[in-house]
MDTraj code that builds the backbone (N, CA, C; nanometers):
import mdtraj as md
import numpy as np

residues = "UNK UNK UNK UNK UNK UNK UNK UNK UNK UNK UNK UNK UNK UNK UNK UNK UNK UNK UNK UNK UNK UNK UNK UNK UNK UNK UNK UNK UNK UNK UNK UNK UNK UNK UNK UNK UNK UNK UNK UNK UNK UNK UNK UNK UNK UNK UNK UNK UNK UNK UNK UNK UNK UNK UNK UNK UNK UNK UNK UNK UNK UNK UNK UNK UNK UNK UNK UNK UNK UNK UNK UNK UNK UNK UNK UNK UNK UNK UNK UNK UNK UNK UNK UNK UNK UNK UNK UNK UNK UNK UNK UNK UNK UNK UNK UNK UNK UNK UNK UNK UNK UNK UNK UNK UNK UNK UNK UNK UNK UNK UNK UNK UNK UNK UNK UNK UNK UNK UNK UNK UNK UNK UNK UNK UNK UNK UNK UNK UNK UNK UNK UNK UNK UNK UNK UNK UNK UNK UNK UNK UNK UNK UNK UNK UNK UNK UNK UNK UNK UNK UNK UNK UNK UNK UNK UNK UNK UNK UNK UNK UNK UNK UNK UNK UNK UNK UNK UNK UNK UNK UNK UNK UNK UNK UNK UNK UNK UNK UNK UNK UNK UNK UNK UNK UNK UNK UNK UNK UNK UNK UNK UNK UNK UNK UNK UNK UNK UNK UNK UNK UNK UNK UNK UNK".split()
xyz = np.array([
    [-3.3480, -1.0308, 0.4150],
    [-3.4187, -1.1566, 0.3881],
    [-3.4003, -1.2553, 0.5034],
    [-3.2409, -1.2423, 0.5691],
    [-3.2580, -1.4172, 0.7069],
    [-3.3320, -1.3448, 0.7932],
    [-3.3815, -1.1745, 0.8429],
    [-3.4288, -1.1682, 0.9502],
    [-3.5455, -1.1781, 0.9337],
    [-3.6364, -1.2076, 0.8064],
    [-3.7878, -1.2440, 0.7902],
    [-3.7771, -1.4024, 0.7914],
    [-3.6314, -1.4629, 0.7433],
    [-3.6508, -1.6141, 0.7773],
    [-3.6879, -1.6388, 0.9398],
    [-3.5781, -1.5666, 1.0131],
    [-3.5711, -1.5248, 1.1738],
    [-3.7491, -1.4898, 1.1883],
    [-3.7841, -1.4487, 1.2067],
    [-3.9155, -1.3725, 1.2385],
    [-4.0294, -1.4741, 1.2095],
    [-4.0205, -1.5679, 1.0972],
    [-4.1499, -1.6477, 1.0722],
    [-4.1159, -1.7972, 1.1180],
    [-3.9480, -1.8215, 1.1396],
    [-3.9240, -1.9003, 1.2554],
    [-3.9951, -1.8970, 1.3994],
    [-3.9657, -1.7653, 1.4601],
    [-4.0250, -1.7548, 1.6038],
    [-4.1675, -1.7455, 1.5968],
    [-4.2431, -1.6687, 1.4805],
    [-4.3298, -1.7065, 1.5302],
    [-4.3957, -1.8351, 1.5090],
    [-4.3308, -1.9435, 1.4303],
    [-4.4089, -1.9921, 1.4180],
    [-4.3161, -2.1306, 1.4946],
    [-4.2018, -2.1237, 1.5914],
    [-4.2005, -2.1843, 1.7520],
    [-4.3029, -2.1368, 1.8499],
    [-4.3493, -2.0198, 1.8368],
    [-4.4436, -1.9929, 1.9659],
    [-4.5938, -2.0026, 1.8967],
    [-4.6045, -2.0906, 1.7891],
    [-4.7450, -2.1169, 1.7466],
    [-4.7148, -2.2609, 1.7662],
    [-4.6627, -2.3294, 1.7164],
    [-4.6283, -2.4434, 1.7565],
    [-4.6411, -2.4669, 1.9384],
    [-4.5374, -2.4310, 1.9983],
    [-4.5396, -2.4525, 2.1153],
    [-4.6663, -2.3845, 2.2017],
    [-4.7785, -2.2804, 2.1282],
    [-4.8993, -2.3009, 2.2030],
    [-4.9953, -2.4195, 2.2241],
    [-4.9690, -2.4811, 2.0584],
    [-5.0306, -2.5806, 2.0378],
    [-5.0549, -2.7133, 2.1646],
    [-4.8714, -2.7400, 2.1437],
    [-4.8402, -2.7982, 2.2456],
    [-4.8810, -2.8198, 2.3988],
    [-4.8777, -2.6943, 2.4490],
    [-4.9000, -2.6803, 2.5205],
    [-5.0560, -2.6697, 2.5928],
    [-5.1472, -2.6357, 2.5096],
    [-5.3205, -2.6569, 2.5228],
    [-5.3361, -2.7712, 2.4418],
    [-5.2630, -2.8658, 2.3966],
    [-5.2963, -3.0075, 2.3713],
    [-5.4412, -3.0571, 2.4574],
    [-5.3781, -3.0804, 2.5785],
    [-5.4720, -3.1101, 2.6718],
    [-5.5832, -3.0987, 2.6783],
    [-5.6105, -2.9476, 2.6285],
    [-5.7867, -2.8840, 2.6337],
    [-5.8319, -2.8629, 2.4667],
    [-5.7006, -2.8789, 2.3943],
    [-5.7751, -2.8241, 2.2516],
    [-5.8043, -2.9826, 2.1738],
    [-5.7996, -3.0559, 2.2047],
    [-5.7342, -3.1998, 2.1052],
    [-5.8759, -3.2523, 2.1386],
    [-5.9357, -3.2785, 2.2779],
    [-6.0584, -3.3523, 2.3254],
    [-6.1669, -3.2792, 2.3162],
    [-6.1274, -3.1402, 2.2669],
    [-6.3063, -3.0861, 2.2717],
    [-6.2590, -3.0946, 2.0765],
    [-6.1865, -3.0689, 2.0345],
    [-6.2133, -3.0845, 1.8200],
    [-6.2239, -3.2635, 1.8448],
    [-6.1862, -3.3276, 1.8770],
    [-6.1577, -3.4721, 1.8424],
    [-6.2543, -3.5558, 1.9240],
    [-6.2508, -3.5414, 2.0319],
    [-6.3958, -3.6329, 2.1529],
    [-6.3055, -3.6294, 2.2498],
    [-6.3507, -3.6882, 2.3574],
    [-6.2731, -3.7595, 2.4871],
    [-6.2320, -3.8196, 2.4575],
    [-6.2711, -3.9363, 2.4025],
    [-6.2545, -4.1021, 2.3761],
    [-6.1095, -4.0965, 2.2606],
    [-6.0462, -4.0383, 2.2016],
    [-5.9294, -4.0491, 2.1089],
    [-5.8074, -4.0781, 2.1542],
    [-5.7989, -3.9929, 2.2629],
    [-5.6276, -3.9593, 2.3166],
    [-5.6951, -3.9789, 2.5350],
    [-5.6132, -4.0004, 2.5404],
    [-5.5423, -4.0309, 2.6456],
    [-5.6014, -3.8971, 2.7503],
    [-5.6837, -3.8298, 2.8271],
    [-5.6136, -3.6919, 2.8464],
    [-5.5367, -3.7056, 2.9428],
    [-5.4920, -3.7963, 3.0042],
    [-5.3912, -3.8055, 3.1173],
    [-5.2575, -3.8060, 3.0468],
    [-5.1913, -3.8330, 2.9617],
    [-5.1476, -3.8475, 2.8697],
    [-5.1144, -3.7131, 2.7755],
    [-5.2210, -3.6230, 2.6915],
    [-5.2242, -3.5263, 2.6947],
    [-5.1826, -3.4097, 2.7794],
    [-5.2167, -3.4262, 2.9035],
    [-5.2379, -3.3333, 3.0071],
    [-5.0970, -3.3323, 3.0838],
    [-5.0262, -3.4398, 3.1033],
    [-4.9031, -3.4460, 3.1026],
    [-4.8219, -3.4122, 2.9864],
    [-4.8366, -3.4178, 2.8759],
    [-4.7421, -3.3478, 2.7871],
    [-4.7620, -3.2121, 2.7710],
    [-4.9056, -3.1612, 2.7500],
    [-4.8895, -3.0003, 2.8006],
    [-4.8183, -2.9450, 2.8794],
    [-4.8173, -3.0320, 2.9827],
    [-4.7280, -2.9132, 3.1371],
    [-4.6045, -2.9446, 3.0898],
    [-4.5350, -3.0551, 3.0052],
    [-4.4084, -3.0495, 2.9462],
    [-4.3676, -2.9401, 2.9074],
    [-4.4527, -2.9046, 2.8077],
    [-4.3838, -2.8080, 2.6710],
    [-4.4513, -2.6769, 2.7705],
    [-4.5275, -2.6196, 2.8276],
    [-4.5594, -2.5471, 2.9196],
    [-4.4108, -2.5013, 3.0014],
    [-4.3890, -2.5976, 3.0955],
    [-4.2235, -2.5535, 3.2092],
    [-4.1186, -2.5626, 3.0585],
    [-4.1233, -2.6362, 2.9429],
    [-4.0093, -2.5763, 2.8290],
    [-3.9390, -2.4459, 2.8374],
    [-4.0810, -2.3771, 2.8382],
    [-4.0471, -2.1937, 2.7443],
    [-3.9719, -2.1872, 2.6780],
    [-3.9364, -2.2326, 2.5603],
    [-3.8958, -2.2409, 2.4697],
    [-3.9814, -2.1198, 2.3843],
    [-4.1250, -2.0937, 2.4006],
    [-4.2034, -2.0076, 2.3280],
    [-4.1395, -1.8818, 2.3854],
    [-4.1232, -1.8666, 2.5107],
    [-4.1505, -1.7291, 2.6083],
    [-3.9416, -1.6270, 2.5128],
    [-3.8614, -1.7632, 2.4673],
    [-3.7595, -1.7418, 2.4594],
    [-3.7608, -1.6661, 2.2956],
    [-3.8457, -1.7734, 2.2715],
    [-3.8866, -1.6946, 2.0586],
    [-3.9440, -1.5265, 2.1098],
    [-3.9964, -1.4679, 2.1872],
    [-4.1131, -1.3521, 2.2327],
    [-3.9040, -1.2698, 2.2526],
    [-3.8153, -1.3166, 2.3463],
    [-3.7361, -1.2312, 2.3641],
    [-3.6835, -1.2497, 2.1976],
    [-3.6693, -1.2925, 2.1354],
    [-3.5770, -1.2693, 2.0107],
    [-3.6789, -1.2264, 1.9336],
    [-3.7840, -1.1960, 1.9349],
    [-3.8908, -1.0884, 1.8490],
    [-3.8612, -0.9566, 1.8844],
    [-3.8486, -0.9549, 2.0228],
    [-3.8119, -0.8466, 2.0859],
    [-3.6760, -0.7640, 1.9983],
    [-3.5585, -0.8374, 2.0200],
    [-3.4543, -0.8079, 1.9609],
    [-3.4568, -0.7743, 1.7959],
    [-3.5025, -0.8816, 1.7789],
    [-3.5293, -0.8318, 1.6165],
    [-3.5938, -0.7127, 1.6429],
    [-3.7170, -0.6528, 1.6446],
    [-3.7696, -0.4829, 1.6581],
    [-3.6464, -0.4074, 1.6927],
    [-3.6074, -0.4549, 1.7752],
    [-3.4606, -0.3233, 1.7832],
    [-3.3569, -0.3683, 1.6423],
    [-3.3121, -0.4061, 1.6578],
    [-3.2382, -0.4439, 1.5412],
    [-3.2553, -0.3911, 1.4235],
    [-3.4235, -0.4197, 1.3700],
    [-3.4175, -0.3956, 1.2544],
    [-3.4772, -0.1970, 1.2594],
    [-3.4574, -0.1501, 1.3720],
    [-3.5186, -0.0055, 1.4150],
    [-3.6680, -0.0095, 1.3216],
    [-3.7672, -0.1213, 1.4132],
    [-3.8899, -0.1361, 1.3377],
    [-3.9689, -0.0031, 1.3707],
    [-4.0550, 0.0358, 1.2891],
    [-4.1535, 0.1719, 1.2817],
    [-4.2532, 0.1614, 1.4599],
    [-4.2844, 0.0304, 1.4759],
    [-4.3634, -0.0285, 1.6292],
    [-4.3029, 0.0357, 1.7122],
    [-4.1226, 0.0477, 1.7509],
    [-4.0792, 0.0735, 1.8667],
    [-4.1871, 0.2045, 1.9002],
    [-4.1995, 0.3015, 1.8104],
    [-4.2600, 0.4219, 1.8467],
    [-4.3771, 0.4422, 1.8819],
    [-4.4839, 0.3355, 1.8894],
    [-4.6057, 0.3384, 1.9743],
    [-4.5184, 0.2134, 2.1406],
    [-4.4906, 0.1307, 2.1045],
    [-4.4165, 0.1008, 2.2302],
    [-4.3544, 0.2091, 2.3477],
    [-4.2820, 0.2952, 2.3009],
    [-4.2395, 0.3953, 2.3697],
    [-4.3710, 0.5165, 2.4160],
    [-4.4491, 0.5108, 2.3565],
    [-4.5391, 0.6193, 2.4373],
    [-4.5739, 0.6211, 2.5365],
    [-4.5836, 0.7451, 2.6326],
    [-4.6110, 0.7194, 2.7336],
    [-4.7397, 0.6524, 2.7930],
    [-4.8606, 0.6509, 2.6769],
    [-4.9873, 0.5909, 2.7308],
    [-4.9516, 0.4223, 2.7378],
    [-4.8431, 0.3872, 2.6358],
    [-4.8594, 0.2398, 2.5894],
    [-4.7987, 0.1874, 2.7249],
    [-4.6525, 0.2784, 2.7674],
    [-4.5460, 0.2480, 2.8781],
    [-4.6649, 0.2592, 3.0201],
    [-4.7074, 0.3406, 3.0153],
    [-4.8173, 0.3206, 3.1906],
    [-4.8846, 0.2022, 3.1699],
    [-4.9639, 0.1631, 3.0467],
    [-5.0276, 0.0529, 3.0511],
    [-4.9810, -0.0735, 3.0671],
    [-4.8761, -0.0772, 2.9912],
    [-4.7722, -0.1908, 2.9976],
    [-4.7124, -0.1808, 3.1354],
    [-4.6941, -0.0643, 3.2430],
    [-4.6604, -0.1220, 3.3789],
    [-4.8181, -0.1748, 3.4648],
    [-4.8946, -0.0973, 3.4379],
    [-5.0184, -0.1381, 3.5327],
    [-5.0696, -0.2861, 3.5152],
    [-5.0551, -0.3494, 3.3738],
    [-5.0418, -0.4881, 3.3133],
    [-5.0103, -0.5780, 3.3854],
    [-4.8897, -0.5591, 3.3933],
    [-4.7379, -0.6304, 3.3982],
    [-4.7243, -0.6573, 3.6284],
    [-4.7812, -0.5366, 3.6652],
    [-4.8063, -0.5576, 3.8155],
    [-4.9200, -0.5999, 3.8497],
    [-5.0389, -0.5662, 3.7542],
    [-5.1159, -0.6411, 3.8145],
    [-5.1239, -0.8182, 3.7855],
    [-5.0368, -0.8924, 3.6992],
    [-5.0327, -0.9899, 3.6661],
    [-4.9304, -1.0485, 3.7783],
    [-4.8502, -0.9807, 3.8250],
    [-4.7310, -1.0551, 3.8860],
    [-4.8379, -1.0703, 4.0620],
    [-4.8873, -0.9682, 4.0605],
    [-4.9543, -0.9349, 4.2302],
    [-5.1631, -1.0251, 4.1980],
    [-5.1437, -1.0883, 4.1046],
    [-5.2628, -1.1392, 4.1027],
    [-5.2716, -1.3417, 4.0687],
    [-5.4239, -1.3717, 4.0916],
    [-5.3888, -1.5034, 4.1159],
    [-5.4838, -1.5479, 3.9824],
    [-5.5281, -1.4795, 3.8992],
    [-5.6117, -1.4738, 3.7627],
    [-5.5387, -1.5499, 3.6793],
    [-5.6027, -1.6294, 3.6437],
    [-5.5259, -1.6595, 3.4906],
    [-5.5953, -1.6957, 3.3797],
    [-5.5412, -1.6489, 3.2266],
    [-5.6202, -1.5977, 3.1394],
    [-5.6155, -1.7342, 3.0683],
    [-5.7470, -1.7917, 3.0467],
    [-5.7177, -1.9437, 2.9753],
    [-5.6381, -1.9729, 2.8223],
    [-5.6025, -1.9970, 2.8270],
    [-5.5536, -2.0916, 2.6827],
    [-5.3987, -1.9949, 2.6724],
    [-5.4637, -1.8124, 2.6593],
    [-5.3188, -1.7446, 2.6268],
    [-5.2827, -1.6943, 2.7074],
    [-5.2546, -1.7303, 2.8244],
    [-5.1731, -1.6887, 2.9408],
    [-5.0029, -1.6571, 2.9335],
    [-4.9904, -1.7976, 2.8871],
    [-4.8128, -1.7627, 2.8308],
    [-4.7937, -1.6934, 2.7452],
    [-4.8481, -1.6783, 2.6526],
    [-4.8539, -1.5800, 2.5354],
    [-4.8618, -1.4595, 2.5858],
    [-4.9633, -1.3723, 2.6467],
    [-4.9887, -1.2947, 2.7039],
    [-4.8789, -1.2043, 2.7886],
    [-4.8517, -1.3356, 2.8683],
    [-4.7927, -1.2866, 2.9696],
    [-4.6104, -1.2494, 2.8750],
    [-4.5606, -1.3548, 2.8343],
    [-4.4579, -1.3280, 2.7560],
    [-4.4394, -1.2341, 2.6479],
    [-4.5817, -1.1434, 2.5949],
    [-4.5638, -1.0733, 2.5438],
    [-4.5713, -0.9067, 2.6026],
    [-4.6163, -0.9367, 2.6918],
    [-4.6176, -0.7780, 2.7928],
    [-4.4917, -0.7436, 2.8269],
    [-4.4594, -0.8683, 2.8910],
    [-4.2695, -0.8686, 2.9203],
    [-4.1891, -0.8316, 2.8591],
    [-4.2008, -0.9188, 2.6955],
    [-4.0853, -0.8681, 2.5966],
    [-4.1310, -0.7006, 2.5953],
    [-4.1998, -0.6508, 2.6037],
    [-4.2773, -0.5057, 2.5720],
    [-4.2121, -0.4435, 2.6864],
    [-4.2029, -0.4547, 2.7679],
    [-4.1707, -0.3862, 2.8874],
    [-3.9946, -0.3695, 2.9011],
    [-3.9701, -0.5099, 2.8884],
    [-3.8211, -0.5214, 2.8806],
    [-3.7479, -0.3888, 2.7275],
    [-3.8426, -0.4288, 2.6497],
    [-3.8001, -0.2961, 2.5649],
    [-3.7677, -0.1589, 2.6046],
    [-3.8860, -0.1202, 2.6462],
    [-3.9379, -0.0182, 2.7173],
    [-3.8062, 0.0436, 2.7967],
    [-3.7704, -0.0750, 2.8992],
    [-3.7047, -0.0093, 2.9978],
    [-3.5480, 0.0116, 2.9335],
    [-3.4926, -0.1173, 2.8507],
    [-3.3431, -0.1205, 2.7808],
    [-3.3436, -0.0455, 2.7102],
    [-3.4494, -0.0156, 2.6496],
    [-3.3481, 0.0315, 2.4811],
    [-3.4439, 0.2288, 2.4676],
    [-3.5042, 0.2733, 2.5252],
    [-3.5609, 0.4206, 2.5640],
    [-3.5159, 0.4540, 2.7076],
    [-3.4442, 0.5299, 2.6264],
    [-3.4038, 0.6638, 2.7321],
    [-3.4969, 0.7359, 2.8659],
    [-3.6090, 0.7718, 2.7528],
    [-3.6698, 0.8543, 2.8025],
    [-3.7821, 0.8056, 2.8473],
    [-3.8059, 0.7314, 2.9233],
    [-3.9164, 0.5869, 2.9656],
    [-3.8938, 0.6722, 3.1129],
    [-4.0426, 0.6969, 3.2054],
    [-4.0274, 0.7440, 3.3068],
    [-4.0404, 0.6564, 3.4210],
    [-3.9859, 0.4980, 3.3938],
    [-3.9387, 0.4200, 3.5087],
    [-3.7923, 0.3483, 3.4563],
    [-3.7184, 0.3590, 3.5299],
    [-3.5911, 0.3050, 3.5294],
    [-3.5365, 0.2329, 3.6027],
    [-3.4290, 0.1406, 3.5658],
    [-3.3885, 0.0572, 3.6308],
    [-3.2351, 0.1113, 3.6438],
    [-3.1993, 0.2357, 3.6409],
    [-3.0366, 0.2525, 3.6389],
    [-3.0645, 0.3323, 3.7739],
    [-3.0466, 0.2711, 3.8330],
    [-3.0074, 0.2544, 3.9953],
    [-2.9251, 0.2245, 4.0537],
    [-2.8298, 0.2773, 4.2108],
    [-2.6723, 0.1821, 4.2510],
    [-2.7587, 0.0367, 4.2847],
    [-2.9470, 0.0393, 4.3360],
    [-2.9715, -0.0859, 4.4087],
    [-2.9610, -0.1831, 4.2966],
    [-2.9949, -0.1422, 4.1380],
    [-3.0667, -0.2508, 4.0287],
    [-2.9118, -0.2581, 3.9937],
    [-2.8354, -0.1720, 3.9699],
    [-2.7000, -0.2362, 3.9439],
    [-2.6142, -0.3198, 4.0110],
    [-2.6388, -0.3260, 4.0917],
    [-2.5812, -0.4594, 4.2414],
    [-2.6708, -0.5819, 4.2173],
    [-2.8052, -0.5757, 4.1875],
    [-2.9136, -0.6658, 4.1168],
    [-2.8648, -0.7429, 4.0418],
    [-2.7929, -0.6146, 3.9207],
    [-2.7897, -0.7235, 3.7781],
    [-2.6227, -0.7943, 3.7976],
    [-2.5272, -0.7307, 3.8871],
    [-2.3986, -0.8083, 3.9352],
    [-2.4100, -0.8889, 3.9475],
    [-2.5034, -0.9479, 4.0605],
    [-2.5402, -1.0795, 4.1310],
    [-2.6689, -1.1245, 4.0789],
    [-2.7102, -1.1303, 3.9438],
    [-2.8150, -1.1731, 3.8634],
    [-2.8025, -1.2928, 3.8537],
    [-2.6950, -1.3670, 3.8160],
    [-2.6493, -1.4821, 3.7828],
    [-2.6151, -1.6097, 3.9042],
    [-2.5517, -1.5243, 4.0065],
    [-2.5285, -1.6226, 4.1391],
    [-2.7162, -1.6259, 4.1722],
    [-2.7921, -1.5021, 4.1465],
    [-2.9437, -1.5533, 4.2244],
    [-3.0768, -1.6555, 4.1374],
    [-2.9649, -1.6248, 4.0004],
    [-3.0180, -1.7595, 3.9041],
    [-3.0132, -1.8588, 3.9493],
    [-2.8382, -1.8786, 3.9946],
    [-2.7866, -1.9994, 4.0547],
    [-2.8122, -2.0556, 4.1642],
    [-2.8166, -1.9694, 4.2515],
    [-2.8377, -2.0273, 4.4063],
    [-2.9791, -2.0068, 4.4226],
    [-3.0572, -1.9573, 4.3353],
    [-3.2112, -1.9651, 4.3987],
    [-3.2899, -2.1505, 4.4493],
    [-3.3064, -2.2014, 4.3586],
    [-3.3104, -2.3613, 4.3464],
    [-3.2734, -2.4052, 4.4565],
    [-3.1117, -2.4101, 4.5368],
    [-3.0464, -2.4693, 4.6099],
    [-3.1295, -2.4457, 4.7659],
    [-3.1208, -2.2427, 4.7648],
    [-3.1687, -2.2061, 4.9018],
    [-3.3025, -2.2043, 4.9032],
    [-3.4222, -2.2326, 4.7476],
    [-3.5632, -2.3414, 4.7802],
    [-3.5491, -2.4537, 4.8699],
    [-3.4437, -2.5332, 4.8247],
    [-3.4769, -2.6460, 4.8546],
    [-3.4101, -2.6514, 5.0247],
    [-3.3030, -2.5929, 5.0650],
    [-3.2419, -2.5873, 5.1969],
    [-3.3595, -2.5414, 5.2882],
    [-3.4250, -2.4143, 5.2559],
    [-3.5338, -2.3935, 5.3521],
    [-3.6348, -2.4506, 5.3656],
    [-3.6941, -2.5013, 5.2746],
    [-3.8352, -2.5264, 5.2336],
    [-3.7860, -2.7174, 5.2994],
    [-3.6586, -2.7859, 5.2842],
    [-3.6923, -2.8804, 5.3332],
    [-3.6476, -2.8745, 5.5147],
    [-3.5869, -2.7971, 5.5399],
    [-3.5039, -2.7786, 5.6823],
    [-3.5930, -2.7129, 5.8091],
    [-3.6636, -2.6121, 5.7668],
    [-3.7545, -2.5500, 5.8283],
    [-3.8730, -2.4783, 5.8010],
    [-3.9630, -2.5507, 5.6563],
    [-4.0558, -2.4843, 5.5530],
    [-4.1764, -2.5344, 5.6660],
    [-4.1474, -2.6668, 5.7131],
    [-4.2505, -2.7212, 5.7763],
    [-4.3061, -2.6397, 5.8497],
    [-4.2052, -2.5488, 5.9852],
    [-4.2734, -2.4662, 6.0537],
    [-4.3024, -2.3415, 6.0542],
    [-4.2789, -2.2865, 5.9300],
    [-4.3016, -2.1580, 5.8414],
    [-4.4420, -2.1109, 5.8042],
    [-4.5041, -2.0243, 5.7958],
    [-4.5614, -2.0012, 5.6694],
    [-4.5256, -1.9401, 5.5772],
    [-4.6105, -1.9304, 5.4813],
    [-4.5806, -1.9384, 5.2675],
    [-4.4797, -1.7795, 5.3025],
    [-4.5231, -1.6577, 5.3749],
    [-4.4663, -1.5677, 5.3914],
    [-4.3124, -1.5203, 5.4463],
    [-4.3397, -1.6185, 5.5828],
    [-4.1904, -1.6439, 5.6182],
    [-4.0891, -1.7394, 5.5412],
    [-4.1587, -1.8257, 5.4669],
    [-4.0510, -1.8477, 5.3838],
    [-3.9748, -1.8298, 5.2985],
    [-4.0784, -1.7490, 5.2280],
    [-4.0426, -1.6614, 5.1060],
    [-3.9385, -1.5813, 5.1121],
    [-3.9258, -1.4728, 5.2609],
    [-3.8754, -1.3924, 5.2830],
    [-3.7349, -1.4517, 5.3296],
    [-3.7454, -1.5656, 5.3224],
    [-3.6143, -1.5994, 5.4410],
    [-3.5396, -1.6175, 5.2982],
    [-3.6300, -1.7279, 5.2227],
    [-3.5422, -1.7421, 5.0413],
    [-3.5293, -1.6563, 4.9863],
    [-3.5785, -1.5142, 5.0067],
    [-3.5111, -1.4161, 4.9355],
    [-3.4052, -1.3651, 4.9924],
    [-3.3661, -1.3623, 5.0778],
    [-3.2478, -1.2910, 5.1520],
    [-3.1909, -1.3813, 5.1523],
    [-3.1482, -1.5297, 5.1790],
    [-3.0434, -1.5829, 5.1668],
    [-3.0091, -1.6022, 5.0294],
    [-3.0996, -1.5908, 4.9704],
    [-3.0578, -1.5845, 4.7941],
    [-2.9937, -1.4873, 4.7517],
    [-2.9996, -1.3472, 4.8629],
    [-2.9210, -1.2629, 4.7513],
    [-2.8266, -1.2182, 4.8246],
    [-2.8072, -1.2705, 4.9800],
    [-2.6933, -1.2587, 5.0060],
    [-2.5433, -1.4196, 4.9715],
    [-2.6206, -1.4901, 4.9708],
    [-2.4972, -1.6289, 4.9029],
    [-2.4521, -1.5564, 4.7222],
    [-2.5358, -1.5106, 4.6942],
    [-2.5251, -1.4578, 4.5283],
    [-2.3833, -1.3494, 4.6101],
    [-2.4568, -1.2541, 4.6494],
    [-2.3530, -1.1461, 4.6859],
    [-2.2189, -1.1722, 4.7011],
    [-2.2366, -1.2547, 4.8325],
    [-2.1201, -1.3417, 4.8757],
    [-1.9847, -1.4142, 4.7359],
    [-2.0509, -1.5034, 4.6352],
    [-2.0144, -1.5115, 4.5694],
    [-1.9513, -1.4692, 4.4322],
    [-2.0378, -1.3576, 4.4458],
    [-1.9505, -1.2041, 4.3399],
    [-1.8365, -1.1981, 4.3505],
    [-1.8623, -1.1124, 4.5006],
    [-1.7451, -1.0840, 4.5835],
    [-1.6288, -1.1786, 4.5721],
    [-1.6624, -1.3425, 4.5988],
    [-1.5483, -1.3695, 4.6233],
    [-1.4654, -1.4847, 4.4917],
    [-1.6196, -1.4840, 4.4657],
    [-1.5363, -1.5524, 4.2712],
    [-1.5753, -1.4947, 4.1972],
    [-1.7107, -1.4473, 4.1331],
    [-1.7369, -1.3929, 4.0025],
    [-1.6630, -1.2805, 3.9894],
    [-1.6365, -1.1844, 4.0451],
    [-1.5856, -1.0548, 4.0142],
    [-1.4347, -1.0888, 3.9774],
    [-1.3586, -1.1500, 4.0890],
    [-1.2613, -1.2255, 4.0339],
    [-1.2422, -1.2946, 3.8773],
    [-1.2971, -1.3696, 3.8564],
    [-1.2612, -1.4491, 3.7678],
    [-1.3648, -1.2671, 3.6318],
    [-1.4116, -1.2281, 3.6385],
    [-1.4011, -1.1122, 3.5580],
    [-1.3351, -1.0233, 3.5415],
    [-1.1969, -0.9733, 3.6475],
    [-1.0958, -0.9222, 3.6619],
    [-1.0131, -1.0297, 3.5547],
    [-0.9784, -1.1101, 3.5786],
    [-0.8930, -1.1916, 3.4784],
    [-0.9630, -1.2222, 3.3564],
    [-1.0618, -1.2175, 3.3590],
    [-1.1108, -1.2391, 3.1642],
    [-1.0876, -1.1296, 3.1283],
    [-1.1071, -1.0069, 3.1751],
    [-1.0861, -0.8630, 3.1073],
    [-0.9228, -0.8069, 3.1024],
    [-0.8693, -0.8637, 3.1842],
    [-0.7008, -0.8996, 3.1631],
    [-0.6357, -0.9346, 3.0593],
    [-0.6451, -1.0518, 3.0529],
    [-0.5889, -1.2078, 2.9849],
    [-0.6947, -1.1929, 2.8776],
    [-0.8046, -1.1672, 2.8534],
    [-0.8895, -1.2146, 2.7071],
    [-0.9268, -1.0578, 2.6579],
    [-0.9146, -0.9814, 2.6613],
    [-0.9346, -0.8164, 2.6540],
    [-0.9357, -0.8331, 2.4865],
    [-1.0536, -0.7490, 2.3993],
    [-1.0000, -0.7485, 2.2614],
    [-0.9664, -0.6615, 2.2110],
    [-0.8196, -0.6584, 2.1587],
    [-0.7777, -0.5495, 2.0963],
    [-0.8243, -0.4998, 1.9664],
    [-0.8760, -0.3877, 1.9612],
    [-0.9476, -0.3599, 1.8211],
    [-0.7819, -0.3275, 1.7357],
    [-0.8249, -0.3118, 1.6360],
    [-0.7283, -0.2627, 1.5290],
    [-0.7365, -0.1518, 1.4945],
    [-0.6628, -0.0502, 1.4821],
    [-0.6353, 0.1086, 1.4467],
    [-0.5954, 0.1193, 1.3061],
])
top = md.Topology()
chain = top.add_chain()
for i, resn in enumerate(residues, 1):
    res = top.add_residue(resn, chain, resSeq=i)
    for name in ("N", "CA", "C"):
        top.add_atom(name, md.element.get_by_symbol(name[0]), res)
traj = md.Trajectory(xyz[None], top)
């Protein structure tokens, strides 16, 4: 019974927060121009838009299907659904299209689909258990962290005489070598001592 409370919660944060978010375009064509503000509007859309607060309800839908070992995982896992869901999923990331109104939706729901796909089936014929994706997901967190910082170091220090390409490339490599860097010389550390000092002993 709480994981159908769970379930009609999320979806109905990521119905809500569509709302929100096409404020802008849905409010002035049902209501007129003349009611609301759309400057006003149009600024609170891109609010709840950069939120994702919705995109976050799509990963805990996700989880729930595993959880509750829903009957779906098993068209998810096929191989026609898994090719489609990669050809999707690249052509969205490598394209400049965007699908009006359910874009976030869309897009957050291919993802949670994919992210399935790859975690929780074995037998999925793209993988991410790799030595390169496991050094990836080490330093996942420092390239969370330091991405923002080494935007803003390049892009204000020498973006000017760049182009969009060379910059990109320069923020990706210093992003994942300061991440690296910092594994190495604190995160891994300070995970040596939590697995020390906080280790849980089960009971026998």
């Amino acid at each position: 019974r709480s994981t159908k409370h769970i379930f009609f919660l999320l979806l109905g944060i990521i119905g809500l927060l569509f709302i929100l978010q096409n404020s802008g375009v849905l409010i002035p064509r049902i209501l007129g121009q003349n009611i609301f503000s759309s400057t006003y509007l149009m600024n609170q859309a891109t609010f709840f838009r950069f939120l994702r607060i919705d995109c976050m309800a799509f990963g805990g839908l996700g989880a729930l299907l595993v959880f509750k070992k829903s009957k779906l995982l098993k068209y998810i896992y096929s191989p026609i659904t898994s090719t489609v869901l990669l050809i999707l999923v690249v052509w969205i990331v490598f394209s400049d299209e965007k699908i009006f109104l359910f874009d976030n939706v869309i897009q957050s729901c291919l993802y949670m689909f994919l992210i399935l796909t790859i975690a929780t089936y074995d037998k999925c014929f793209y993988t991410i258990e790799t030595k390169l994706f496991n050094v990836l997901g080490d330093i996942s967190y420092g390239i969370y962290m330091y991405h923002p910082i080494v935007c803003f170091m390049v892009l204000k220090l020498i973006g000017k005489e760049l182009n969009y390409l060379s910059s990109f490339c320069l923020i990706f490599i210093f992003t994942l070598l300061l991440a690296y860097v910092s594994y190495m010389l604190f995160e891994k550390r300070l995970i040596n001592i939590k697995s020390q000092k906080f280790a849980i002993v089960k009971n026998t």
